[in-house]
N, C-alpha and C positions, 0 to 999 in steps of 0.2 A: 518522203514524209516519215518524219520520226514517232515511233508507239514507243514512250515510258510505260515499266510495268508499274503497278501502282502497289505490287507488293515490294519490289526493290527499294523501290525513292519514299517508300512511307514508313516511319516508324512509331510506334505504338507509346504512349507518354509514358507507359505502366511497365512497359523494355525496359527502355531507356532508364527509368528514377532504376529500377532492377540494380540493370549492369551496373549502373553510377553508384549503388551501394554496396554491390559485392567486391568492387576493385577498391574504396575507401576500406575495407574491410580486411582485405586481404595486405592494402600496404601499411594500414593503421598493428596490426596485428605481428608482435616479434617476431624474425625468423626463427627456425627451428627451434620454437617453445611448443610439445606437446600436451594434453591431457592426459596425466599419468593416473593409474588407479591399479590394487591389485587384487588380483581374484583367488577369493576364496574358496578351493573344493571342496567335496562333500567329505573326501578323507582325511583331511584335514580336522576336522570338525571333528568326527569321530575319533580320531587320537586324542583330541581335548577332552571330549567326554569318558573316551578309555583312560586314558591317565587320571582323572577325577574317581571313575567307581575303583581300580586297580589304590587307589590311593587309603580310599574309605574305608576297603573292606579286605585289606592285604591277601590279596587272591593274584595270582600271576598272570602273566597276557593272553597264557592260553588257554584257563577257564574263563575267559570275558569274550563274548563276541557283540560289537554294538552297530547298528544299522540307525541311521538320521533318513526318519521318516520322510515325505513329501519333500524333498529338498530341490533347490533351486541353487545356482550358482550367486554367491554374492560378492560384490565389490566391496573395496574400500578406498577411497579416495584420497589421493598424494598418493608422491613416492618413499622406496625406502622401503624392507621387507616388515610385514607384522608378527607378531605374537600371538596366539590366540590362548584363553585361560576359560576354562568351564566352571561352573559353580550350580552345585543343584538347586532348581526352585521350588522343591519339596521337602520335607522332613523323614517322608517316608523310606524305607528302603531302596535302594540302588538297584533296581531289575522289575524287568515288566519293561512298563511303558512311563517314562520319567524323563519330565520336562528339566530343561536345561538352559541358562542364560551365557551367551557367550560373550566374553569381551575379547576384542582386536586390540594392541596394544600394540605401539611405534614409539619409539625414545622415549618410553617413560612414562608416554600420557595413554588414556582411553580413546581410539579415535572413532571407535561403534559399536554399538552391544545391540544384541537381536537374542529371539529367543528362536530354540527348536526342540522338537519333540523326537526321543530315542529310543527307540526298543535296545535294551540291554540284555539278553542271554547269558547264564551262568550255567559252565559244566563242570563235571567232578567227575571222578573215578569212584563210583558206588556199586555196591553190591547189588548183582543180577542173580536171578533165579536161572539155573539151565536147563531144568525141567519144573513140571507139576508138583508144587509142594501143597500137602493136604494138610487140615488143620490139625494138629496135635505130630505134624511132622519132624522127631529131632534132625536134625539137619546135619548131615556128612560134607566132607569136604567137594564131595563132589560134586553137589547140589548148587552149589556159586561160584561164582567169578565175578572178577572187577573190570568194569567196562564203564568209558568215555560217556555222560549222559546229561542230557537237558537236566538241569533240577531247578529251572528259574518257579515253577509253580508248587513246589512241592515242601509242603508243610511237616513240621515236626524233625527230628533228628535222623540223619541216614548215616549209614555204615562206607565210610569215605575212606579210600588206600593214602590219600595223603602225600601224591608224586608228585613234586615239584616239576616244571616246566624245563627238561636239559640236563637234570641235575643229579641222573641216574642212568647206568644202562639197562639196556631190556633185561638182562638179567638181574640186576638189582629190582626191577619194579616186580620182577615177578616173585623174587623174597618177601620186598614188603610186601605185596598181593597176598601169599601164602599168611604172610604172618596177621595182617587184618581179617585174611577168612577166618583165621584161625581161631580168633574170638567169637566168631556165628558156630562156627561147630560143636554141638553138644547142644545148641539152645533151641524151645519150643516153639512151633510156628502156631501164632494166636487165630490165623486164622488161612485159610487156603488162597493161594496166588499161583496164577496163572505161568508159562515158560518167559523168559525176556522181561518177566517185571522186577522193578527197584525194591528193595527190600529196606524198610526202615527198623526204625527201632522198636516204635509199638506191634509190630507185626511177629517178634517174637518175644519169648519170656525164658524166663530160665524153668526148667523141667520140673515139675512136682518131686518132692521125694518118695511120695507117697501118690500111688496111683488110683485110683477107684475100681475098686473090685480084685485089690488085691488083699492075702493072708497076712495078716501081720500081727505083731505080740503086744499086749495092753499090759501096760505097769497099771494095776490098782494101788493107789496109793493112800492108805485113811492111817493116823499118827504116825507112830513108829515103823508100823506094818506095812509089808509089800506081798501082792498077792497079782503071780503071772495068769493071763490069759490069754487065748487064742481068739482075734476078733477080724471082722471084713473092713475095709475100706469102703463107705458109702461116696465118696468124692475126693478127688484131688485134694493135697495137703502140702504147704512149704513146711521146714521149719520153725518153730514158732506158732504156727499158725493152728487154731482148733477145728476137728473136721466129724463130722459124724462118720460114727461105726458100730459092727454091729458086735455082741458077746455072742460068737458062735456057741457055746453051750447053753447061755439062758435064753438067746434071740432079741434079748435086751437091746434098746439103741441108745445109744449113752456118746455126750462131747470129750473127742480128748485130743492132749496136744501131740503134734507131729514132734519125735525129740528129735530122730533124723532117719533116714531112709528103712530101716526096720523095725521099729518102734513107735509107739503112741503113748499116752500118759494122759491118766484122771485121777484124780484124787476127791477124796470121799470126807 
């Protein structure tokens, strides 16, 4: 007596339509035609975006560092290699955090554009404090150095060596170094900064000529007449500028102009 199994000799309607459509599929379907697409990396992208801020803001590759925030690999579909081209979608300055529209480009045409978001960092060779400068500190050469620094956040004018990217040896950068210290030395610090901080430009001034509480000689001056005195400095005084003082002999306090570093002047 013969047992058929009923799983061999039975086949299922919803198999069978199955198989009968993946073999029409597979013979309907060219040979060797694949689905080509190319993928785009993340550094990719940021070359786009570096060659875009490098462009704007003629700064060299090695003060730009740019990072493509949350990124994901993306395709683009067909073959053939692309192009990629960045274009900012802000007005604002090139650093921080700045949005960016990318196009994919293949013989000519746009074949996809997507947006992403970039942190841009810019650094410079700016002046560093190497110790404790207090306010009213004229500043010696030894007091700075030019050192490699973030300055994507930092507002107002800094003291920048200016070294191109390769285009110098160590000994050259450290001439020009000397030579841009060279312009902080002599000048007054406006206010006290701590070792390792960036030194801008409002942070120092150029030195009074006239110092407060120091001797110094007063031209009176009323017509013709010039009559010398010996008077105090009640405050710092530039050039030009009128500062109170005092008539060491009458104790008088009287405004007069700074003429330059040893002299004052009123006229009567």
């Amino acid at each position: 007596m013969r047992h058929h199994s009923l799983i061999t000799n039975h086949q299922s309607p919803i198999t069978g339509s199955f198989v009968l459509s993946f073999v029409l599929l597979v013979l309907c379907f060219p040979t060797g035609v694949a689905w080509a697409e190319t993928k785009i990396e993340q550094a990719r992208i940021e070359q786009a975006v570096r060659t875009v801020v490098l462009a704007s803001d003629d700064r060299t590759s090695e003060q730009v560092e740019v990072h493509v925030r949350r990124w994901r690999d993306t395709v683009v579909d067909g073959k053939g290699s692309v192009v990629l081209k960045g274009t900012p979608a802000t007005k604002k300055p090139l650093r921080g955090t700045v949005p960016f529209k990318i196009e994919a480009w293949r013989d000519g045409k746009v074949v996809r554009r997507w947006m992403v978001t970039a942190q841009v960092r810019i650094f410079e060779q700016v002046a560093v404090s190497l110790r404790r400068l207090e306010r009213h500190h004229v500043i010696a050469a030894e007091d700075v150095a030019f050192q490699r620094r973030d300055v994507t956040d930092l507002s107002g004018e800094i003291f920048t060596a200016e070294i191109a990217e390769g285009a110098e040896t160590g000994e050259n950068v450290e001439q020009r170094s000397a030579v841009k210290r060279g312009a902080l030395i002599g000048k007054r610090m406006t206010k006290t900064v701590g070792i390792g901080r960036i030194i801008s430009r409002k942070d120092v001034e150029e030195p009074p000529a006239i110092l407060r509480g120091r001797t110094v000689p007063i031209l009176a001056e009323m017509g013709g007449l010039t009559v010398r005195a010996t008077g105090k400095a009640l405050e710092d005084g530039w050039p030009g500028e009128r500062i109170k003082v005092r008539n060491e002999a009458s104790k008088k306090r009287l405004m007069a102009e700074v003429v330059d570093e040893r002299t004052v002047r009123t006229r009567f």
